[in-house]
Each structure stands twice: as C-alpha cells, then as structure tokens.
N, C-alpha and C positions, 0 to 999 in steps of 0.2 A: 234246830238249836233251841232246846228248851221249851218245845211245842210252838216255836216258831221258822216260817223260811226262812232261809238262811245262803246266801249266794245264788249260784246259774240255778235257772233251771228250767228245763226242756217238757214242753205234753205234747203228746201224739196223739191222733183218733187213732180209732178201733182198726183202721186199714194202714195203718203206717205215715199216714199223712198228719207235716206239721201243726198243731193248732195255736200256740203260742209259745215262746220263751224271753227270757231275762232274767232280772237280777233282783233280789231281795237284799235290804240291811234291818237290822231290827225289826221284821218282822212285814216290812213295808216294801212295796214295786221300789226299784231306786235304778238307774241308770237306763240303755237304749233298751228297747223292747219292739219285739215283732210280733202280728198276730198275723192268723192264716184262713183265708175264707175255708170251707169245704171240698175245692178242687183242687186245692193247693197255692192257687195264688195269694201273695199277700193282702192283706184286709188293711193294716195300719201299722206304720214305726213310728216312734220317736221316744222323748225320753220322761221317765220320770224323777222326782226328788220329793224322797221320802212320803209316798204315796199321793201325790200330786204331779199331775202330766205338766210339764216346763216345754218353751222353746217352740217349735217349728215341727207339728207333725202333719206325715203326711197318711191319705186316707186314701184307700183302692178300690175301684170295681172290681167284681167277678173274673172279668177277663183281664184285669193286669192295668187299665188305664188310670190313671191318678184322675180319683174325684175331687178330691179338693187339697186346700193347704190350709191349716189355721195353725196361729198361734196360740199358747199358753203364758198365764204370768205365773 
C-alpha cells in the first residue's frame, strides 16, 4: 500500500519451508508473529504494536524445546 506493507504476510525459503509471517499496519510488524528456524521448527512468537514487540514472547531451539520466555513493555 503506497510502497508500504500492508496486512498478512507469508515468506518461505527457497525449499518451501516457513521463515516468518504476520501482520503489517502503516507500514509497521503490528499484531501475533511467528518465525521459523531452518528446519522448520519455530524460532519465536508473539506480538507486536506498531513496530515494537509487547507482552509475553516466547523463544525456540532447533529442535522445538522452548528456550526461554521474556517479556516486552
């Protein structure tokens, strides 16, 4: 929208595997967001507002176990 993102949006590697998606407002990350290590497992969710991470995310190993949790203000 106007040389900015704008709602969902989805990347994939080069082999079909997830690498990140969510949400854009005015041009900013805004709501839940996932990223994806290289093998596919998740890397990190949680949310953003207005290009600042908020709230309770959580962070992933390689193999799927949850490294950590931190919060955001």
């Amino acid at each position: 929208k106007e040389g900015e993102f704008a709602g969902e949006w989805h990347w994939n590697r080069e082999n079909g595997q997830p690498l990140q998606h969510g949400n854009f407002t005015e041009g900013k990350q805004h709501g839940y967001w996932k990223r994806y290590h290289d093998n596919g497992q998740l890397m990190d969710e949680g949310e953003w507002n207005m290009g600042k991470r908020t709230g309770e995310w959580k962070f992933y190993n390689k193999d799927g176990t949850l490294r950590k949790v931190q919060k955001f203000k």
